[in-house]
N, C-alpha and C positions, 0 to 999 in steps of 0.2 A: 458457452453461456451466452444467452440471448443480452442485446444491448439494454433490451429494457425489463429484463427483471427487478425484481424490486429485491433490496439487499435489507436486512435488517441489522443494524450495528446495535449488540447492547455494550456495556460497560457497565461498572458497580455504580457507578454516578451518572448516570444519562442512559436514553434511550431514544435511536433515532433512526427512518426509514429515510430510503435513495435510492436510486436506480444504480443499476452498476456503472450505466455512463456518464450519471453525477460523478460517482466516486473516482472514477478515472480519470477524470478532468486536473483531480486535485494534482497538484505536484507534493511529493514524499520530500521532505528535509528533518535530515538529523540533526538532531540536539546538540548531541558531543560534541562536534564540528562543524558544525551549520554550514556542510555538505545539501547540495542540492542533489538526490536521489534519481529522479524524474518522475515520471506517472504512471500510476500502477495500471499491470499489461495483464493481470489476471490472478487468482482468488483461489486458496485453497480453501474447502470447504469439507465441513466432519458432516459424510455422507448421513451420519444417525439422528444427529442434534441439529442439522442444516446451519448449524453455527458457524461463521467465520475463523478456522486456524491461523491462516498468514497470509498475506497481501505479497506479491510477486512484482516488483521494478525488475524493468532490463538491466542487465549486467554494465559494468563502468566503459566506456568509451575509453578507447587505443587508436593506437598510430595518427594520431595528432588531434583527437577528436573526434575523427572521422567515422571512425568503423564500431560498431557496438562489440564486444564479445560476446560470445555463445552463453555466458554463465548469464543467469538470473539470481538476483537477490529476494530469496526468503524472505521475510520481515515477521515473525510471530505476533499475532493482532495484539498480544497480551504487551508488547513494546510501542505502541500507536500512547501516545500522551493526551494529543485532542487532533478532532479531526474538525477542521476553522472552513471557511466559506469559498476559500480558494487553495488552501495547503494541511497537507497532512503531518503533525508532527510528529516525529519519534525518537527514541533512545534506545541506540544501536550501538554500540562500545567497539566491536569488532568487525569492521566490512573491510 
């Protein structure tokens, strides 16, 4: 996906356009724990409705920090609370 597509975010209460490397920029923090996520590395999208299904953070850091692991965190857009000017909130119960 090109850096500068334009992404469209609805929600039942807001409607708002950004580029995808706005939207990257943001940092992902959960609710439950107010866990800091990191920044989302890429976008799943419903090829039919071009609508946003889930937003993709790299997987949690191991071996003291250092090394990311292979797994990637899902996130289903429908768990995005509000997306703020520098961070993404969500409500994630099991990561």
């Amino acid at each position: 996906m090109s850096e500068h597509n334009i992404v469209e975010l609805v929600r039942e209460d807001e409607k708002a356009m950004m580029t995808f490397c706005e939207l990257k920029c943001k940092e992902v923090v959960n609710l439950c724990d107010g866990s800091k996520l990191g920044n989302i590395c890429d976008l799943e999208i419903d090829e039919k409705s071009g609508r946003i299904e889930a937003i993709i953070v790299p997987g949690p850091c191991r071996f003291f920090g250092l090394l990311r692991s292979d797994e990637e965190l899902v996130i289903p857009f429908c768990k995005i609370t509000k997306i703020g000017e520098d961070c993404i909130l969500v409500e994630v119960k099991d990561i």
